[in-house]
gemmi code that builds the backbone of each chain (N, CA, C; Angstrom):
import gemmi

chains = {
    "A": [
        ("UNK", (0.849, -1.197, 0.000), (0.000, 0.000, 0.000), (0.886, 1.250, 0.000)),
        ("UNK", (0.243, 2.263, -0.659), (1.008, 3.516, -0.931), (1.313, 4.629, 0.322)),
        ("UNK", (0.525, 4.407, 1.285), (0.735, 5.042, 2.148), (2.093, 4.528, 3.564)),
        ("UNK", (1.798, 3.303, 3.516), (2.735, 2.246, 4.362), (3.908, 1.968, 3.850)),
        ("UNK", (4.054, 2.873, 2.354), (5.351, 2.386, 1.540), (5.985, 3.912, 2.129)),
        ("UNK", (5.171, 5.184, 1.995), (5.810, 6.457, 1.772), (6.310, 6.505, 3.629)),
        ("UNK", (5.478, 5.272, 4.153), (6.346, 5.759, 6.213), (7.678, 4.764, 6.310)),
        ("UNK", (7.489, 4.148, 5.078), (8.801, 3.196, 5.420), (9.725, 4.346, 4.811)),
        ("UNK", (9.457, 4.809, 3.770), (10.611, 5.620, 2.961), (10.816, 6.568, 3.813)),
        ("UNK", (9.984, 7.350, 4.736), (10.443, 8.220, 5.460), (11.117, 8.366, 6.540)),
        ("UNK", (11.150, 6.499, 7.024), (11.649, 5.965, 8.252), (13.326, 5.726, 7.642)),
        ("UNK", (13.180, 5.234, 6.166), (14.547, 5.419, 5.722), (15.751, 7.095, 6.061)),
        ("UNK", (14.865, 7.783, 5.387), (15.229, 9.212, 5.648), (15.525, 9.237, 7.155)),
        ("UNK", (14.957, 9.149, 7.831), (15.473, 9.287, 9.519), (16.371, 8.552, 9.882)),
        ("UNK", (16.534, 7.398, 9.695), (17.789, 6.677, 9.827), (18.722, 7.095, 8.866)),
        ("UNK", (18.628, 7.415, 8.039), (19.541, 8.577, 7.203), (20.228, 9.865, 8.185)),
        ("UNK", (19.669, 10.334, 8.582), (19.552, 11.834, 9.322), (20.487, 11.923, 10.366)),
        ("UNK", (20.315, 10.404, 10.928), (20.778, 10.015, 12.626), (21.875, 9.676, 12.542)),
        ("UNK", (22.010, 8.680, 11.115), (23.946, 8.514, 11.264), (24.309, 9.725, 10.430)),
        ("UNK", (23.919, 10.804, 10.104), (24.621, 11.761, 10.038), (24.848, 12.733, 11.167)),
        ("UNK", (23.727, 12.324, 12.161), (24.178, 12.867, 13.365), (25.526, 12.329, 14.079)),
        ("UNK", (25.515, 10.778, 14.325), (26.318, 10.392, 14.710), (27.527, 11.086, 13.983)),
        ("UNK", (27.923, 11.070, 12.651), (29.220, 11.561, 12.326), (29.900, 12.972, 13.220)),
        ("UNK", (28.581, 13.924, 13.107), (28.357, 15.007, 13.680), (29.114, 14.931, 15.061)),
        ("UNK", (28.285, 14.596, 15.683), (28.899, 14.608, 16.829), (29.838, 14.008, 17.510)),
        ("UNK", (31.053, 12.405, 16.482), (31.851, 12.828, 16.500), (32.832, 14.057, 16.275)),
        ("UNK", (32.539, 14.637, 15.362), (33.247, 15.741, 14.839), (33.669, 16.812, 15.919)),
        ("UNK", (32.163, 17.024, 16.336), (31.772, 18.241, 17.481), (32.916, 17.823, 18.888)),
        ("UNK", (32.718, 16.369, 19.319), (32.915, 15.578, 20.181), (35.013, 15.727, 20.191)),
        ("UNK", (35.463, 15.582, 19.029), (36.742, 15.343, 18.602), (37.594, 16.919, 17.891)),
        ("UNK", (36.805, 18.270, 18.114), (37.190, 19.105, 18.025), (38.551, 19.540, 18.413)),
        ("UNK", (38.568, 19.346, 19.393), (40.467, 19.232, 20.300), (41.313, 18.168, 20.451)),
        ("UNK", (40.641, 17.033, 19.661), (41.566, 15.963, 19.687), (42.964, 15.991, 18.933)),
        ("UNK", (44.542, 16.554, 20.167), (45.250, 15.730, 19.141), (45.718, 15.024, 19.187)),
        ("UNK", (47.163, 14.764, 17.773), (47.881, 13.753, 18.408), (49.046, 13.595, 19.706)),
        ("UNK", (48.933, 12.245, 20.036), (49.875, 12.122, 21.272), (51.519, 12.301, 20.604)),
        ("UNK", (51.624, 12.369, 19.594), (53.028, 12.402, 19.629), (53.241, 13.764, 18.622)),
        ("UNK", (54.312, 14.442, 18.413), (54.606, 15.381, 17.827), (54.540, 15.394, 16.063)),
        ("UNK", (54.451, 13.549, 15.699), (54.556, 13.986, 14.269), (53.505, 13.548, 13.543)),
        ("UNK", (52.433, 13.053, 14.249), (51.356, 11.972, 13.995), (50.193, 13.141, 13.615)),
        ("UNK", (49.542, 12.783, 13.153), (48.604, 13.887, 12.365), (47.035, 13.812, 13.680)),
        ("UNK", (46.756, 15.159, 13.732), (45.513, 15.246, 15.048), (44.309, 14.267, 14.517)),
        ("UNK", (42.872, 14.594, 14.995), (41.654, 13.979, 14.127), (41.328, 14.607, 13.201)),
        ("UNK", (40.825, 13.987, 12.222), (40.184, 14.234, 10.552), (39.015, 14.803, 10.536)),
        ("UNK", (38.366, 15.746, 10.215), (36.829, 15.502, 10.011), (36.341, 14.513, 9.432)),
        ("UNK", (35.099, 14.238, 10.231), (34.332, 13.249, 8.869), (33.031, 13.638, 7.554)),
        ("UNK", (33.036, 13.554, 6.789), (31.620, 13.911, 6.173), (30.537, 12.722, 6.256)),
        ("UNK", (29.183, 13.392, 6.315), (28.442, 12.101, 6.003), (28.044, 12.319, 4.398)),
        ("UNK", (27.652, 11.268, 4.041), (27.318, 11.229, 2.706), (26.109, 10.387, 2.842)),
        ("UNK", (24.840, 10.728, 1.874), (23.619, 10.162, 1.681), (23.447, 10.247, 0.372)),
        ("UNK", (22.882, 8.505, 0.066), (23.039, 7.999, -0.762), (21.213, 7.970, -1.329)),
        ("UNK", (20.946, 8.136, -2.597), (19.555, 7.500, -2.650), (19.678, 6.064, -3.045)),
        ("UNK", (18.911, 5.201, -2.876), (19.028, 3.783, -3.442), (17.548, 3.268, -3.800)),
        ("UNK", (17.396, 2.982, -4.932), (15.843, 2.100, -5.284), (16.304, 0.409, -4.573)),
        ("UNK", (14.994, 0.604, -3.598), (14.620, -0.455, -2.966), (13.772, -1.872, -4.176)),
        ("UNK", (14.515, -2.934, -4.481), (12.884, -3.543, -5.300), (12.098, -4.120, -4.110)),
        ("UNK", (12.018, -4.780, -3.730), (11.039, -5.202, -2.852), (10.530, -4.111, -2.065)),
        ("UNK", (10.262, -2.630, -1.719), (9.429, -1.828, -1.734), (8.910, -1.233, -2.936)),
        ("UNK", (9.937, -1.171, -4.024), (9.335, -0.466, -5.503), (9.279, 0.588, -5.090)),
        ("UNK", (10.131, 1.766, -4.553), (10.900, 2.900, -4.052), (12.002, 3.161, -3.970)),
        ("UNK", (12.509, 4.742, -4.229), (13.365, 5.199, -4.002), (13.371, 5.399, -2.850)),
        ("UNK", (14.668, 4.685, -1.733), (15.247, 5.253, -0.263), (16.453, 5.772, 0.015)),
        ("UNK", (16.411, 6.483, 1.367), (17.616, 7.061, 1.421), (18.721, 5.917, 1.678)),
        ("UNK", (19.924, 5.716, 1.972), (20.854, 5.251, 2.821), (22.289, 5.866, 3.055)),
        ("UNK", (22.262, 5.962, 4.288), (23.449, 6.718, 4.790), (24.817, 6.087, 3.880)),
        ("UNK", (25.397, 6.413, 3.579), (26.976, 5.961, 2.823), (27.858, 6.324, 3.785)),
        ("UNK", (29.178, 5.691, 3.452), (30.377, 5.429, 4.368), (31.257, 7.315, 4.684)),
        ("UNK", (31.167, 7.348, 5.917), (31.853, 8.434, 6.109), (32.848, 8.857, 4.987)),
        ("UNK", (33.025, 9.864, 4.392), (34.366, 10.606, 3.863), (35.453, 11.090, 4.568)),
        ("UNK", (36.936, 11.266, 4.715), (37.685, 12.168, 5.481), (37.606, 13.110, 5.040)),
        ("UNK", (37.211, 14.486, 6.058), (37.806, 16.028, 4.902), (39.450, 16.282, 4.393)),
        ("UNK", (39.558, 16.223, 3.311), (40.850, 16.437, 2.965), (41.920, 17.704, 3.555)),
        ("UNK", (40.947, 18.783, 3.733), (41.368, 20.082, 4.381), (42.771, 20.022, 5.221)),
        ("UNK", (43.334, 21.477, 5.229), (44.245, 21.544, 6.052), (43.789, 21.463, 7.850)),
        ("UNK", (44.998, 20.746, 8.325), (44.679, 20.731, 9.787), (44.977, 22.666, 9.989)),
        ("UNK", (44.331, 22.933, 11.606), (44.665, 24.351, 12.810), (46.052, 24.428, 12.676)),
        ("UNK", (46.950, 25.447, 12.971), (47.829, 25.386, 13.884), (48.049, 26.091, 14.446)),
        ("UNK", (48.507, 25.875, 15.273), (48.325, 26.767, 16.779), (49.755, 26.336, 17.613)),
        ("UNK", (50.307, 27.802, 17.861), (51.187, 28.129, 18.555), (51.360, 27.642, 20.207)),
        ("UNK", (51.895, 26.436, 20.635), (51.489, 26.084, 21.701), (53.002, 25.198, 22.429)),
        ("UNK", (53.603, 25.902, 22.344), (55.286, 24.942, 23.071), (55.174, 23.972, 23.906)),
        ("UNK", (54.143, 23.838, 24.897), (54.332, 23.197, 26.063), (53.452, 21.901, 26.035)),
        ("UNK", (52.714, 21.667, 24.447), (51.666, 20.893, 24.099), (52.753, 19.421, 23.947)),
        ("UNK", (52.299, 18.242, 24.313), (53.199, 17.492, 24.035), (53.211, 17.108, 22.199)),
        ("UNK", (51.716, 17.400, 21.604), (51.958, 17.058, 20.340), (52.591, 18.407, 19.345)),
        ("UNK", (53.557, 18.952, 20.079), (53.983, 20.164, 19.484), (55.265, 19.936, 18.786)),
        ("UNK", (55.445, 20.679, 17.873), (56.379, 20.353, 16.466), (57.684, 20.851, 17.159)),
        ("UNK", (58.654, 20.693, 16.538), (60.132, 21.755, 16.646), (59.854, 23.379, 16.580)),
        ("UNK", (59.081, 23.314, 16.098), (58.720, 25.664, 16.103), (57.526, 25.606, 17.060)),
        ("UNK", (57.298, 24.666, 18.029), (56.197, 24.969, 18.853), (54.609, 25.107, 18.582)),
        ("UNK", (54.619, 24.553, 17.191), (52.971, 24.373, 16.660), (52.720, 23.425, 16.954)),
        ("UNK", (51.118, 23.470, 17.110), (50.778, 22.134, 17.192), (49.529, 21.973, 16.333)),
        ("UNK", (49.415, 21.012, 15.986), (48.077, 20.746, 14.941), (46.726, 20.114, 14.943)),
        ("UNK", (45.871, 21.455, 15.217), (44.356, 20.758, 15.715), (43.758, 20.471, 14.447)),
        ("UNK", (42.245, 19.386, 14.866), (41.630, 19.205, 13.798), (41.270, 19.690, 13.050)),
        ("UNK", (40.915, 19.512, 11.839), (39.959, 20.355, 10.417), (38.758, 20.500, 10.878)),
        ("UNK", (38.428, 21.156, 12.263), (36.667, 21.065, 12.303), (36.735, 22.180, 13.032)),
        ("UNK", (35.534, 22.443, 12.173), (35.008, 24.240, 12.294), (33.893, 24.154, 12.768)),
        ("UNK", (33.522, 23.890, 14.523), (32.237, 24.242, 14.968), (30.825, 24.652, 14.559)),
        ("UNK", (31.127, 26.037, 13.959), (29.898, 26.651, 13.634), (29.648, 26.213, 12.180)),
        ("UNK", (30.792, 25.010, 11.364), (30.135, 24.605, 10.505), (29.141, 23.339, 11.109)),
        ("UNK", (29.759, 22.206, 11.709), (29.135, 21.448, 12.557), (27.661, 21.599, 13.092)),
        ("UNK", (27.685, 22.887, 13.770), (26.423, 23.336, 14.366), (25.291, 23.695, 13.069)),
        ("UNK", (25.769, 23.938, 11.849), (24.562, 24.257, 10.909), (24.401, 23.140, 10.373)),
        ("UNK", (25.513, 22.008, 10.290), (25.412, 20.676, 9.708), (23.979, 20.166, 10.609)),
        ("UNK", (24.451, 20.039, 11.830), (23.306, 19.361, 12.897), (22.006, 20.482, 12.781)),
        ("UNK", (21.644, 21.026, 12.475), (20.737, 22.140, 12.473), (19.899, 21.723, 11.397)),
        ("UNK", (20.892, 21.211, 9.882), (20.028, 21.029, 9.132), (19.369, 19.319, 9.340)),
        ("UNK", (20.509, 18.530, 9.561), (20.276, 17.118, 10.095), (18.631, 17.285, 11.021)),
        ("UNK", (18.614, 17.876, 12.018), (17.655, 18.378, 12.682), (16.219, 18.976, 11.958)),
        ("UNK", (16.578, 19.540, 11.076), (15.268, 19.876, 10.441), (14.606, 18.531, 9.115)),
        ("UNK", (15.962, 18.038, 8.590), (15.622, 17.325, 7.957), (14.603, 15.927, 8.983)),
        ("UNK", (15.294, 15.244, 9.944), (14.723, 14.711, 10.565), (13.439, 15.244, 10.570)),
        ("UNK", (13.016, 16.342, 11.442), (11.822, 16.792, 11.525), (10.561, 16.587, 10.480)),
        ("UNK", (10.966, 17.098, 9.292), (10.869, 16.802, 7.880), (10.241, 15.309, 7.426)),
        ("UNK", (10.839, 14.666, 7.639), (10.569, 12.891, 8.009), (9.767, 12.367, 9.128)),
        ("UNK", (9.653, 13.522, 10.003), (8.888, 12.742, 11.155), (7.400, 13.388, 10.578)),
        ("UNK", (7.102, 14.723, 9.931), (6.059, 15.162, 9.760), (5.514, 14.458, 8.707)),
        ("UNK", (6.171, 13.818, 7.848), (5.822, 12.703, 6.342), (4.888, 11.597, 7.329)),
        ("UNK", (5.958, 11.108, 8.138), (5.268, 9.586, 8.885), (4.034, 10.230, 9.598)),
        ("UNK", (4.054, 11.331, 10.133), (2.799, 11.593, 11.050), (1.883, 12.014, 10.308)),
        ("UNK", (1.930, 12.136, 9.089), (0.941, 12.990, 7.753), (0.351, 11.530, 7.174)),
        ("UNK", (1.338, 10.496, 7.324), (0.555, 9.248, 5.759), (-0.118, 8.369, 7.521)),
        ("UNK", (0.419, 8.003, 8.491), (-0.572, 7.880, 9.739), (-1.379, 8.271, 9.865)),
        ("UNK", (-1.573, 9.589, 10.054), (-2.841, 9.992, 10.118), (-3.795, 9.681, 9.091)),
        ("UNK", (-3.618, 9.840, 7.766), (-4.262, 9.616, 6.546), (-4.290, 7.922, 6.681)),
        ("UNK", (-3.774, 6.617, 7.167), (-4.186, 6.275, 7.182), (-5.314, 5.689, 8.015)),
        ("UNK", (-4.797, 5.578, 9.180), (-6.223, 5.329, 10.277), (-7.284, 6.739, 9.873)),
        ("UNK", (-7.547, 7.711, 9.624), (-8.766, 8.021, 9.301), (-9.250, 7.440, 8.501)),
        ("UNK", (-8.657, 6.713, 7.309), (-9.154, 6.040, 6.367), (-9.887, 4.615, 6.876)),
        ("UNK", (-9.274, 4.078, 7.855), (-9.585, 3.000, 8.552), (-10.749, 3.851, 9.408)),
        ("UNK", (-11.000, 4.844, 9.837), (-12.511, 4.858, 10.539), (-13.452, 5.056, 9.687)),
        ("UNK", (-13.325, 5.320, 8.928), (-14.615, 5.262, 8.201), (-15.082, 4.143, 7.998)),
        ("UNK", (-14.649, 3.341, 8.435), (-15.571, 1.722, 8.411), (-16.148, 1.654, 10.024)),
        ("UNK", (-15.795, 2.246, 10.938), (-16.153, 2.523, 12.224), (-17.783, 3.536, 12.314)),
        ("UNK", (-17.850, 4.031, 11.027), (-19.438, 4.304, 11.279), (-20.721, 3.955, 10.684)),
    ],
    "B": [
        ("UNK", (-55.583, -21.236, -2.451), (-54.399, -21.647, -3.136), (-53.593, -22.210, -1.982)),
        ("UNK", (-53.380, -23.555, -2.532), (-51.956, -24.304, -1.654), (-51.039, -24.996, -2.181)),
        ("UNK", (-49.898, -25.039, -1.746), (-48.362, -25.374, -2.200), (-48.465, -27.186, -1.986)),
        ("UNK", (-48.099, -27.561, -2.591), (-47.400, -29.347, -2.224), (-45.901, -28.759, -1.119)),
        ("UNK", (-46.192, -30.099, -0.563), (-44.560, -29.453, 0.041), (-43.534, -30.232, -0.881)),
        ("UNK", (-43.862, -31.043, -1.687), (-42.986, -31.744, -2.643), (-42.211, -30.632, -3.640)),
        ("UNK", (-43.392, -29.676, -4.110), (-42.960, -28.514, -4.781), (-42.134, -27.825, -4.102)),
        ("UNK", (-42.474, -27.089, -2.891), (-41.477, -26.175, -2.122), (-40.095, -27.413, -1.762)),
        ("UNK", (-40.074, -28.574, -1.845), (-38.452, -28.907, -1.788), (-38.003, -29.248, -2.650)),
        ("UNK", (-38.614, -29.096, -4.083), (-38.304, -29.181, -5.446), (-37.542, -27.768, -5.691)),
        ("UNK", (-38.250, -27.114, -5.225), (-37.778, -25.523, -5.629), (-36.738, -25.093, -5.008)),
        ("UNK", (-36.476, -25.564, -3.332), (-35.735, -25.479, -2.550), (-34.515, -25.950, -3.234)),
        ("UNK", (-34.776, -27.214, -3.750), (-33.598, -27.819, -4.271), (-32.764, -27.245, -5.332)),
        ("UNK", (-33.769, -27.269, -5.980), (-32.821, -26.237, -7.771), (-32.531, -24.982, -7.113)),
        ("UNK", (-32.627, -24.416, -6.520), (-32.341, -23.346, -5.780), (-30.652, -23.448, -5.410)),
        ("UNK", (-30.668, -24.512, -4.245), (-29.449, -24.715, -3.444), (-28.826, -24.899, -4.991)),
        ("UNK", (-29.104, -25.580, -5.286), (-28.016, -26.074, -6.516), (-27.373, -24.948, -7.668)),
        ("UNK", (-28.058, -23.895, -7.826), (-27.543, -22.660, -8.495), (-26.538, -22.045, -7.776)),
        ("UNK", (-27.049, -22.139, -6.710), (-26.277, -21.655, -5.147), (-24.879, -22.076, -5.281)),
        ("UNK", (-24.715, -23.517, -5.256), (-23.806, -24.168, -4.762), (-22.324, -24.137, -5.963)),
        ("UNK", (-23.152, -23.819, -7.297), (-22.638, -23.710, -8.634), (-22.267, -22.126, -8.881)),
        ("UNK", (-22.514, -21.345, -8.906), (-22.082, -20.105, -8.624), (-21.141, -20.209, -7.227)),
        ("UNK", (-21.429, -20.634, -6.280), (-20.202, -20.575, -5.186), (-19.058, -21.398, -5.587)),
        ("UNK", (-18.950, -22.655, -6.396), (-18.142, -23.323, -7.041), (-16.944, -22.339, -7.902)),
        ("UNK", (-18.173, -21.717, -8.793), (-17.700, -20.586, -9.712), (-16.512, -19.419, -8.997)),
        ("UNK", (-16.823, -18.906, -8.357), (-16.634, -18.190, -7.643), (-15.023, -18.441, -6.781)),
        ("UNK", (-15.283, -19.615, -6.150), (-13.812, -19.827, -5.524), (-12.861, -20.174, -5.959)),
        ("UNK", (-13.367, -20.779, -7.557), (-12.049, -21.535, -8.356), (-11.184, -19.905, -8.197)),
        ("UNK", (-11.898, -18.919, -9.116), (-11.009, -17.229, -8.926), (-10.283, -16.951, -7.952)),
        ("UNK", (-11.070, -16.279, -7.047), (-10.883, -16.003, -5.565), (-12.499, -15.715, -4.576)),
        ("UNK", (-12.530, -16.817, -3.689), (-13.194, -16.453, -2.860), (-13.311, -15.724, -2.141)),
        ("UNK", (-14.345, -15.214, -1.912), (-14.524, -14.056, -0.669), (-13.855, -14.534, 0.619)),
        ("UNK", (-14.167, -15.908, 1.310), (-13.054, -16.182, 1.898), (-11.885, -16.657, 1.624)),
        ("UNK", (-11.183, -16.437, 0.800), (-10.030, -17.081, 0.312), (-9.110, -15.522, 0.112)),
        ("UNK", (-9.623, -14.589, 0.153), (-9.778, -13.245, 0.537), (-9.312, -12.936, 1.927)),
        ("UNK", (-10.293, -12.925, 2.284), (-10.345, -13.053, 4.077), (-9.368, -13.633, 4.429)),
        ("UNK", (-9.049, -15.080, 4.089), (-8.042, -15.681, 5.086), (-6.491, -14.881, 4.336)),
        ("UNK", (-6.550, -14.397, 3.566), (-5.095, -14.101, 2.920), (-5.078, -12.562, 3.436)),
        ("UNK", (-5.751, -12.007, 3.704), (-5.931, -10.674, 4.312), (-5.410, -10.972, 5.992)),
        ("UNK", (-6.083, -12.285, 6.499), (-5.775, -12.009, 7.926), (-4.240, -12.854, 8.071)),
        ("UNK", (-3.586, -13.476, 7.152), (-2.559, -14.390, 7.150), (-1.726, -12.653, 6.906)),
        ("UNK", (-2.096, -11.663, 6.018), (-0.610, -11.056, 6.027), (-0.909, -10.295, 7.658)),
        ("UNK", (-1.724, -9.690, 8.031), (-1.867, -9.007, 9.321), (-1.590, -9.835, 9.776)),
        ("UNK", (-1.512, -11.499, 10.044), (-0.502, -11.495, 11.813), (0.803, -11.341, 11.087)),
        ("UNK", (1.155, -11.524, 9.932), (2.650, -11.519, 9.643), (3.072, -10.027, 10.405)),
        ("UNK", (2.042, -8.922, 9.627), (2.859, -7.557, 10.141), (2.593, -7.540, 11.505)),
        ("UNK", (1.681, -8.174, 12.465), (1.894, -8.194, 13.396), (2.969, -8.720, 14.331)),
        ("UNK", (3.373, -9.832, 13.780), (4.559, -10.702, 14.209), (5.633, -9.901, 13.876)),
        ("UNK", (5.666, -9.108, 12.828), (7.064, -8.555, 12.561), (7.089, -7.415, 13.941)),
        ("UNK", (6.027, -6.766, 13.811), (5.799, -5.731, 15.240), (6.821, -6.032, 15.984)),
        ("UNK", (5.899, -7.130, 16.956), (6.576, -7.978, 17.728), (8.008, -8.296, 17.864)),
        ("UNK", (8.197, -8.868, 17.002), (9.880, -8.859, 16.952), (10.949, -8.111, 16.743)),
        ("UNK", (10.216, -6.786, 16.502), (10.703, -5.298, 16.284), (11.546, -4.884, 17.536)),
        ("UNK", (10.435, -4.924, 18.641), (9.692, -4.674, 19.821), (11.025, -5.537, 20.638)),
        ("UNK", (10.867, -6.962, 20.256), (11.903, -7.363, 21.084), (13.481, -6.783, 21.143)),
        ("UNK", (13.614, -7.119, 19.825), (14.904, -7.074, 19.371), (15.274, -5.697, 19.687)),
        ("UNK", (14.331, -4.827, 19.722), (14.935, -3.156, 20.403), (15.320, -3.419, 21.858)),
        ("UNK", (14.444, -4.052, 22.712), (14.616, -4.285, 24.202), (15.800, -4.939, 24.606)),
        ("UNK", (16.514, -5.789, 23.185), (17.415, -6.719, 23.566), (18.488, -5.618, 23.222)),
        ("UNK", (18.522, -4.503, 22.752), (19.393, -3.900, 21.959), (20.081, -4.092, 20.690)),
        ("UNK", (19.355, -4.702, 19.561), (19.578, -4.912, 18.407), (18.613, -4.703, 17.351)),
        ("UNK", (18.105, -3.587, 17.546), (17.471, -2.901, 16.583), (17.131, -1.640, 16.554)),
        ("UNK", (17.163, -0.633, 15.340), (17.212, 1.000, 16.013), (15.948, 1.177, 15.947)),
        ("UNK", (15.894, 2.870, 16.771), (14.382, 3.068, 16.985), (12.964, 3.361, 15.861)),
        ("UNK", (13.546, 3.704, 14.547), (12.977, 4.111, 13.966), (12.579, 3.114, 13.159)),
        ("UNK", (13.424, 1.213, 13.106), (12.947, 0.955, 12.094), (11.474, 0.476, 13.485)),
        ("UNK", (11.801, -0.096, 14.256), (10.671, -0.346, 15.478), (9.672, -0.252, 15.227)),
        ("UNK", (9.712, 1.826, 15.635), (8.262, 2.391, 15.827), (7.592, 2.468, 14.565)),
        ("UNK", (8.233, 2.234, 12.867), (7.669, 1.632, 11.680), (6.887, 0.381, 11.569)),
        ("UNK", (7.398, -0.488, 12.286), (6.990, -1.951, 12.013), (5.686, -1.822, 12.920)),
        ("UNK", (6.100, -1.231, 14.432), (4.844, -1.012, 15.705), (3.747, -0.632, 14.780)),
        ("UNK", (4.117, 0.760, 13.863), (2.745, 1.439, 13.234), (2.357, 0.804, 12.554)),
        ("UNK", (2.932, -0.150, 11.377), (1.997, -1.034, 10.778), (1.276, -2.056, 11.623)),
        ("UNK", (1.649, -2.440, 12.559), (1.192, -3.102, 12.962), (-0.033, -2.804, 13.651)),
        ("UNK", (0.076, -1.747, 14.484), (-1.030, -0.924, 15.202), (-2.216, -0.469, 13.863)),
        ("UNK", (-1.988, 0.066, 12.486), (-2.578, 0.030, 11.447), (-3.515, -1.080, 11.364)),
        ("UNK", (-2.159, -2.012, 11.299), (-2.833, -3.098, 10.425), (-4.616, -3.796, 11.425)),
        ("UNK", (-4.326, -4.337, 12.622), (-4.872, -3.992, 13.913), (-5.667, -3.664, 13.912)),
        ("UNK", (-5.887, -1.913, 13.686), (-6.772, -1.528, 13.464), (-7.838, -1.587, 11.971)),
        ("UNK", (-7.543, -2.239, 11.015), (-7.874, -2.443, 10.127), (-8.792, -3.346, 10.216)),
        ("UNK", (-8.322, -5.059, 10.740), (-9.108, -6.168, 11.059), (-10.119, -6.157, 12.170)),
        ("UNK", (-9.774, -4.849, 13.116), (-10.843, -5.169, 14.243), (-12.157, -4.522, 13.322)),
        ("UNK", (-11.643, -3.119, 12.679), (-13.239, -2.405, 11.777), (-13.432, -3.838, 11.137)),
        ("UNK", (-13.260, -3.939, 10.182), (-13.353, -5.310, 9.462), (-14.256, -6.234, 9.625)),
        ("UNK", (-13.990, -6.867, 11.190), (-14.456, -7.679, 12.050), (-15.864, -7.260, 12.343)),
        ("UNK", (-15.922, -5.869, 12.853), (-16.989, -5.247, 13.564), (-18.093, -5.209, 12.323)),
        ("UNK", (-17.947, -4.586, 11.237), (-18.398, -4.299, 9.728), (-19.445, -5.812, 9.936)),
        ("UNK", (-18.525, -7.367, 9.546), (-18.881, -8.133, 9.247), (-19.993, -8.806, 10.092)),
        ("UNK", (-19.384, -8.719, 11.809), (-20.253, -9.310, 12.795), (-21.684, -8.495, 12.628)),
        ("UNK", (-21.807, -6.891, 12.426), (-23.073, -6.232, 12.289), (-23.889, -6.822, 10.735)),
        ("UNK", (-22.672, -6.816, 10.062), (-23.643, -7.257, 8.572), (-24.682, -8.956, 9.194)),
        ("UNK", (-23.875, -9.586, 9.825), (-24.088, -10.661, 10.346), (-25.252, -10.586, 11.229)),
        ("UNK", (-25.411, -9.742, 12.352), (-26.737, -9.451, 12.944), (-27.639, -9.133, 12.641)),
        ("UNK", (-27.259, -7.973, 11.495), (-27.969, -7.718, 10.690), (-29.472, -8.814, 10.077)),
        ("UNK", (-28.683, -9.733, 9.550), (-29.406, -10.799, 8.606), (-29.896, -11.672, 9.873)),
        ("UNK", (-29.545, -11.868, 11.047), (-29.844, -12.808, 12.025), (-31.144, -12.158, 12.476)),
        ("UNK", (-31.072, -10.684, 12.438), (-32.666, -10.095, 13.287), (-34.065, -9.784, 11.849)),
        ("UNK", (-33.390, -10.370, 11.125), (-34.532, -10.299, 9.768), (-35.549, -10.865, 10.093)),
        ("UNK", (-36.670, -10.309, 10.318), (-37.941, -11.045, 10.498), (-38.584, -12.018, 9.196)),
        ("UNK", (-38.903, -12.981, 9.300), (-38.885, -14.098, 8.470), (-40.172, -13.993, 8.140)),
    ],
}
model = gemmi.Model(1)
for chain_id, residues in chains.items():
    chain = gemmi.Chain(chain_id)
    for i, (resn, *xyz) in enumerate(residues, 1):
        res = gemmi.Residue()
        res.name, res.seqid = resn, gemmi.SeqId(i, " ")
        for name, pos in zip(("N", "CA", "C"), xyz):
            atom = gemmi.Atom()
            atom.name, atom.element = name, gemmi.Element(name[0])
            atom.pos, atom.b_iso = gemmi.Position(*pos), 0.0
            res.add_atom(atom)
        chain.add_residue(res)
    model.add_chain(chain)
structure = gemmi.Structure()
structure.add_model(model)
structure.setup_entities()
């Protein structure tokens, strides 16, 4: 049925949404992570990537989360002598992650979710009203 | 004017027998219950899947969203067979309080 197909597809989308949260908040989570030794490179960003995929046994297009990306970007550096992962000139090298990009990443993750939850609560509703009308 | 009763189970008879030949007809296709039972065979399936949704989250091996998907069909579906049910049992009283 067309309505029970469009809450699965939208249940896809949310599980879509969530491991892009998860990436997220590694990211957010691993902001100051560096390395323990002076020549070893700090943490990477990750990207999420979402994939569409035609389902056959629904006979739909769904989302599915795809395998993290590394950001290629340059690491921070930051002037810090007394850091143990600090270079010979006293830099040291924080991650490629830019907060307030993070925070609009999860912002949109967040709305998109939302987005998906209002689909499932829209073809629900449409269907049990459809189911009461045999109730009168 | 009066009936034989030989006639009224003559008539009775060719009667049933159109009856019985049209219902013949009928199920080789698909029966109305043959319908029914394939309607209520997939609802316990989505019900059973519910169910095991349900567990397998409690056990910690399943996420929440595919769950509360499988729960709603199921709660759907549920609600589908009880109208269903209700529909049929009234059509059913229906014909039981027919004054004869």
């Amino acid at each position: 049925m067309d309505l029970s197909t469009s809450m699965t597809i939208a249940a896809s989308g949310m599980r879509a949404q969530s491991s892009r949260m998860r990436v997220i908040a590694e990211n957010i989570a691993n902001a100051n992570s560096t390395s323990p030794t002076p020549d070893g490179d700090p943490y990477r960003r990750q990207v999420a990537t979402i994939n569409s995929e035609f389902d056959q046994q629904l006979g739909a297009t769904v989302v599915e989360a795809g395998k993290p990306v590394e950001d290629q970007s340059d690491f921070r550096l930051q002037y810090d002598p007394g850091n143990p992962a600090a270079d010979k000139q006293g830099y040291v090298k924080l991650p490629n992650v830019n907060p307030l990009v993070e925070i609009m990443d999860m912002r949109e993750a967040q709305r998109s979710y939302e987005a998906d939850l209002t689909v499932m609560e829209a073809s629900k509703t449409m269907l049990s009203r459809t189911v009461d009308l045999l109730n009168k | 004017m009066t009936i034989a009763p030989s006639a009224a189970a003559a008539a009775y008879n060719a009667t049933a027998k159109i009856a019985t030949q049209s219902g013949a007809g009928a199920a080789g296709e698909s029966g109305f219950g043959d319908f029914l039972s394939n309607a209520i065979k997939d609802s316990i399936g989505t019900l059973k899947q519910g169910e095991t949704m349900a567990a397998a989250q409690a056990a910690g091996q399943a996420d929440m969203v595919s769950v509360v998907n499988a729960v709603n069909n199921a709660e759907i579906t549920l609600d589908t067979v009880v109208a269903i049910r209700d529909k049929v049992i009234s059509a059913y009283q229906s014909i039981m309080q027919m004054p004869i």
